[in-house]
N, C-alpha and C positions, 0 to 999 in steps of 0.2 A: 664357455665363450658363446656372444650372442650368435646364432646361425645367421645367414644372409637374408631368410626369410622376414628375423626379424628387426635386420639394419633396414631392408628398405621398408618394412611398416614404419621403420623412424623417418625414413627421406620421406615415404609417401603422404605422410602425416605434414610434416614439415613443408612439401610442393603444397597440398592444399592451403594450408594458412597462407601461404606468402601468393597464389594465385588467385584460390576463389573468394578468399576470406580477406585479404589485403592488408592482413599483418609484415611489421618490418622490424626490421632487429631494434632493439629496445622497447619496443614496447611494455608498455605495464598490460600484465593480464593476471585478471582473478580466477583461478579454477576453480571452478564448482566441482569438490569432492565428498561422497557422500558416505564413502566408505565402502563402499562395491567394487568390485571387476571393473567395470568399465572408465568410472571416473580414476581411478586409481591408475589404470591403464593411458587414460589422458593425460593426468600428469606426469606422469614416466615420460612419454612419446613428446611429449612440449619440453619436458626439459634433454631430451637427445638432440632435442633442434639446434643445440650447438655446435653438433657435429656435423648438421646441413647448412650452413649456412642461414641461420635463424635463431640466433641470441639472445630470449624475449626474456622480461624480466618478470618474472611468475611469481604470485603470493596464491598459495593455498589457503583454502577457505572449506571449513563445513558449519552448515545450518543443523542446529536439532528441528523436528517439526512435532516434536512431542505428541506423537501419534502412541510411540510403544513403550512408554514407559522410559523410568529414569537410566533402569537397568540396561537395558538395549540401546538406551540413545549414548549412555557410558561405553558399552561395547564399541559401538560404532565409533564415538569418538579418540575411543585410544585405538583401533585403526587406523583413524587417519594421522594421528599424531605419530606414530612410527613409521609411515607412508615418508610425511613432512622429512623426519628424522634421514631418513633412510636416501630420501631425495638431496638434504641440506637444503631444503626450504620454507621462508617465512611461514607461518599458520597462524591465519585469524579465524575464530568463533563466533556464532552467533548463536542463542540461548533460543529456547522452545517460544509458538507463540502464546498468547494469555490465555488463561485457560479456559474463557468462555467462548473461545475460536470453534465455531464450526469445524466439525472433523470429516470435511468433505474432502475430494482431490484440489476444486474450486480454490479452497481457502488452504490450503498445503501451497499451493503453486503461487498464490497470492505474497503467503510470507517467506517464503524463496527468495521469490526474486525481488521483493521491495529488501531484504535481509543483503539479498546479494549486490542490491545497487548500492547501500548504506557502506558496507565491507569495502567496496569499489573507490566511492567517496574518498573514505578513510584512506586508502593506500595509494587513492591518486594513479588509479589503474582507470584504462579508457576501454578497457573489452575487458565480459566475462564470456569464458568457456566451460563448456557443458558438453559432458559423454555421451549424450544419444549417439546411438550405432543406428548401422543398420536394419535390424535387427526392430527399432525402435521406428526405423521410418515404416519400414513392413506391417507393426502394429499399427500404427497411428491409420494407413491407409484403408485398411481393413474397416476399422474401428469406424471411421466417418465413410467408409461405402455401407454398412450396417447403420449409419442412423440417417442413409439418405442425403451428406452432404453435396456439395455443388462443387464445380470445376476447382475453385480456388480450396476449398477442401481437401480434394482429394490431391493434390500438388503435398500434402505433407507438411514435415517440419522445415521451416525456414533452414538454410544456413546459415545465415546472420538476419541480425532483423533488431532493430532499436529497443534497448531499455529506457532509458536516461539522455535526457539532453548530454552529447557528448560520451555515451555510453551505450557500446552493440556487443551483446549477447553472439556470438559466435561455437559452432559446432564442430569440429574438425573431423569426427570421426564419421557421419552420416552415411561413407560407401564400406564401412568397415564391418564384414559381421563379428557379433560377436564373442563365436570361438576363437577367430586371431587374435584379441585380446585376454582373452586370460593363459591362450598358451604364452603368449606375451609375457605375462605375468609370471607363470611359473617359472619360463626359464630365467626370469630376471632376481627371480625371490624375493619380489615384492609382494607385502600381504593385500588380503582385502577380505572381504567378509560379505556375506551371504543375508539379502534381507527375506527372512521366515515369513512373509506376509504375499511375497511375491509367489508361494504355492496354493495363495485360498482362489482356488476356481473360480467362484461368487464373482471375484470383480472382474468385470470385463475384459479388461486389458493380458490379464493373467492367462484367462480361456483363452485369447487370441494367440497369445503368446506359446500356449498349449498345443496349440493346433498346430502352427508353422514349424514349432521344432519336429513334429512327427514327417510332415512334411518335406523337413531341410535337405533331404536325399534329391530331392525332386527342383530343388532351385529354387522354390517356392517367393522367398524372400527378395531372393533376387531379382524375381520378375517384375514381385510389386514396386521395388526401387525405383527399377528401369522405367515403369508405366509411370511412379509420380515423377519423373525428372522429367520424361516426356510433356506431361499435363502442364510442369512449370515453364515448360517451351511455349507451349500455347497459350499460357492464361499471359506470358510477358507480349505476346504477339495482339492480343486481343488486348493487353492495359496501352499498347502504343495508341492504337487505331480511336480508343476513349478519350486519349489526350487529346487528339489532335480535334474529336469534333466535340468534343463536350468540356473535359478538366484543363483544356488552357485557358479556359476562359474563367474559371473558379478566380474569386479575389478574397484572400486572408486578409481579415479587419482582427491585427495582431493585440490590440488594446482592449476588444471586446469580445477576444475568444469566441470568433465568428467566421467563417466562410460562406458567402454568397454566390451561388449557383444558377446559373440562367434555366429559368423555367423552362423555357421552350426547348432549351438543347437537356436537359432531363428527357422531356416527355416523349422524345424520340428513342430511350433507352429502356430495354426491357430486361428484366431476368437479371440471369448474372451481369448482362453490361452495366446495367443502373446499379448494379454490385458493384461493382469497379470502380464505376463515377465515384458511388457513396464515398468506398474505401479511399480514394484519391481526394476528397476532403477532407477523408478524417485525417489524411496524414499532415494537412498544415496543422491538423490541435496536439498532433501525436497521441491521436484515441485508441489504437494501440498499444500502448504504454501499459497499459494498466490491464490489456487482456481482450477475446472478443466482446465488441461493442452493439454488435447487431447479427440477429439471424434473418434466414431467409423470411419470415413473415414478415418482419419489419420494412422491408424491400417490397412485398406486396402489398403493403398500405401505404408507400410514400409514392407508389404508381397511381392509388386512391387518390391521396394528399395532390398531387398536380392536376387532376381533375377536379377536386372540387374545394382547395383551401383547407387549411387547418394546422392543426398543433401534431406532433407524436412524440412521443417521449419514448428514449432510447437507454440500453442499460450505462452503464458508469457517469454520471449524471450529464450526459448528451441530448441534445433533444434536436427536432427536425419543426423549421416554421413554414410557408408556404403560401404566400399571397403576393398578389400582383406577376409582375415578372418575373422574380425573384423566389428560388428556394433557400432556406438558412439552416448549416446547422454549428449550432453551438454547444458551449458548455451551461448549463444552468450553476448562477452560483459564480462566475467565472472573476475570482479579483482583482481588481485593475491593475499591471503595471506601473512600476515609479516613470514622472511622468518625464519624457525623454528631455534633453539640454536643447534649447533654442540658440542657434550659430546663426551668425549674421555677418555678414560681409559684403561693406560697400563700394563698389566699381566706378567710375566716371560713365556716363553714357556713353560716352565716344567710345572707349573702349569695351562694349560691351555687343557681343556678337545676337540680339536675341532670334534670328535663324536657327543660328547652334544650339541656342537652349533648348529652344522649339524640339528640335529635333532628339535633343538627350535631354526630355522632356522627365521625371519621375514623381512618383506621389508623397514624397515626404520631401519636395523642393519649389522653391516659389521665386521669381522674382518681380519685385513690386519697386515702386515711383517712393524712395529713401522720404523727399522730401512730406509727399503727404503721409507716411506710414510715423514721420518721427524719430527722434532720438531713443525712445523708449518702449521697442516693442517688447511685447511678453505675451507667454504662452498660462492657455487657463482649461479646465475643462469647460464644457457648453454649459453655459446658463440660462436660463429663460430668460431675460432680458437682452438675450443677445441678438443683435439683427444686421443684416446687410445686405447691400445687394447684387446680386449673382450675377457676375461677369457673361457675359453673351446670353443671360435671357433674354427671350422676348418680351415677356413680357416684364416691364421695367417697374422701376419701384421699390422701394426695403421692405423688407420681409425679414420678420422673426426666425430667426436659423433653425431652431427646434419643428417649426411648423413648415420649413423648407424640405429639411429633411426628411420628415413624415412623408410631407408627398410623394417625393421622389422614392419612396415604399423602404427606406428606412427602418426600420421595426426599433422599439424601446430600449432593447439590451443591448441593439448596437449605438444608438444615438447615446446612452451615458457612458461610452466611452470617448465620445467625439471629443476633439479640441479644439480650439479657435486662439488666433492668433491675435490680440490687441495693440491698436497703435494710437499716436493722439487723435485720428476722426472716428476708432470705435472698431471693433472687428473689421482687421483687415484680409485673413485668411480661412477659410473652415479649412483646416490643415486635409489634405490629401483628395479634398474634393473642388473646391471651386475661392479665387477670391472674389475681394470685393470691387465692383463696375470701378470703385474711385482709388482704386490704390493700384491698378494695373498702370503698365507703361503707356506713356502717348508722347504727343510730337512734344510737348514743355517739360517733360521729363530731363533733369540734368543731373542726378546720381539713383543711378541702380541699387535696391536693396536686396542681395542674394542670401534667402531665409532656408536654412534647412535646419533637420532633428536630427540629433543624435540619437542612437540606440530606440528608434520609435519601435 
């Protein structure tokens, strides 16, 4: 019979998912099982969640990463399948990657988790979970104080943190060392299996791991936990105080896989806070998604790049622009978007409050003078022949939009995402930035056209 020891590693396990991790009964969740102790141990402890009040509907999963051969990835995998067995639940497979895959950790971790989002997809699961322990976070912190990492480094592994549009990788076990997992295990007599690769010294992680079990008398592990929980106290204290003078003012241009950064509130950001900025735009592309995006040098030439203009090219094909007022960074390569439904809906003037709109004013909403915009409006990308002219310029006159644009420090990869709205006098809207002087409301206005996108 289970000891009370290890009923409440079930409850404990269970409070965490439903507190810090914001799982709720039914959820679909894919566990990432590898065939070891710990994941093995995960999915044991997710499915007692029944017995705390946490129901989640769990599909077991293992990836081969065809690192050791057919023989050992076989081993491995009828582990997990008597795990599955043993648990009575679902197991989906995913096969090694190609065989000219780099056999770095880089490109293991790579075909993991694009493996594990595909799996995810399939089963119509919206969280995958993964065994890191503690044990794991202790590693990991060590590991990046030894190559010099920065504040947001040394904070550790996430406990949740985005895969997939609609998809967050979650941890459950992160305060758990772990020896309570595989006594877990034993007394539950559930298998697992031991990977032979995790004794060769050589790799780093291994020695680290070396070190702190001789240590384990001494707390050793525990302390580093404590230190990166505390770090991720600070680095969330220090991401507030960015928001508020630099990253609220970021604008996602969602069509052109772009965000636009105000120069000047960069250039007041140094070190890790111009770290923070960066990260805080990568998160409208989700350049995270695919892994880290940027290291600390990259962060000391975009302090260069606001001084004196330029290009930098960043890894997962990112890149950083920088002139005029404006910083940009985008994706290179980035595909456009199907292009959203033009809604239209016309009002009498009389009934038309435009204070209120004033006020709940938004960038993918317009209201324009029905009669001169027509019967027929439609939405187009920007064409060079497109022209009109900008509402509260001063200086008056049409102007070709492509060449509006420009000025106003627009850069090329975002301008061919631009759209412009056509009516019978000719571009009536450059959609989310300005319409045109002659389709705005005035006193001879007598039906209101309210123009919005759907899905822009």
């Amino acid at each position: 019979m289970p000891t009370m020891l290890h009923s409440d590693l079930a409850a404990r396990t269970a409070a965490t998912c439903r507190a810090a991790l914001g799982l709720r009964p039914r959820d679909r969740v894919l566990v990432a099982v590898s065939g070891g102790a710990d994941s093995g141990a995960l999915a044991s402890l997710l499915a007692a969640g029944r017995a705390h009040d946490l129901r989640l509907d769990l599909v077991l999963c293992h990836v081969d990463h065809g690192w050791r051969g057919a023989e050992e990835a076989g081993a491995d995998r009828e582990v997990v399948e008597r795990l599955a067995a043993s648990l009575r639940l679902p197991l989906a497979l995913a096969g090694p990657p190609p065989t000219d895959t780099p056999r770095t950790e880089d490109a293991a971790r790579r075909h993991r988790y694009s493996a594990l989002a595909r799996l995810a997809e399939a089963h119509r699961c919206t969280y995958v979970a993964t065994g890191h322990h503690a044990g794991d976070q202790a590693e990991t912190f060590l590991l990046r104080l030894l190559r010099g990492s920065g504040l947001r480094g040394l904070t550790g592994i996430p406990a949740r943190r985005s895969l997939a549009p609609g998809l967050t990788v979650v941890r459950p076990l992160l305060e758990i060392e772990p020896p309570a997992l595989r006594r877990y295990l034993l007394e539950h007599g559930l298998p697992w299996r031991d990977d032979p690769t995790n004794q060769d010294l050589s790799i780093a992680r291994n020695a680290v791991r070396a070190r702190l079990a001789r240590r384990e008398a001494r707390g050793h592990a525990s302390t580093l936990v404590a230190l990166a929980a505390r770090l991720r106290r600070r680095l969330r204290q220090r991401a507030r105080r960015i928001q508020s003078v630099a990253a609220s003012r970021f604008v996602h241009h969602e069509r052109a896989g772009a965000v636009s950064m105000p120069r000047a509130a960069l250039a007041t950001l140094h070190g890790e806070d111009l770290a923070l900025a960066l990260r805080a735009a990568g998160a409208h592309l989700r350049a995270e998604d695919a892994g880290p995006w940027f290291v600390r040098r990259h962060v000391a030439l975009l302090e260069k790049l606001l001084v004196t203009d330029g290009d930098l090219d960043l890894p997962r094909g990112l890149f950083l622009h920088v002139a005029g007022k404006t910083a940009w960074l985008a994706r290179r390569r980035s595909p456009l978007p199907p292009r959203p439904a033009l809604l239209r809906q016309d009002v009498a003037r009389e009934y038309f409050d435009l204070d209120a709109w004033i006020v709940h004013s938004a960038p993918d909403r317009v209201a324009l003078d029905a009669d001169v915009l027509g019967p027929g409006a439609t939405l187009h990308p920007l064409s060079a022949d497109d022209a009109f002219t900008p509402f509260g310029s001063r200086a008056g006159g049409r102007k070709p939009v492509a060449d509006w644009l420009a000025r106003s420090g627009m850069p090329g990869f975002v301008r061919r995402a631009q759209l412009v709205v056509r009516g019978q006098e000719g571009v009536a809207w450059v959609v989310g930035l300005r319409p045109d002087a002659g389709h705005v409301i005035g006193p001879s206005t007598q039906t209101v056209a309210l123009l919005s996108l759907e899905n822009l």
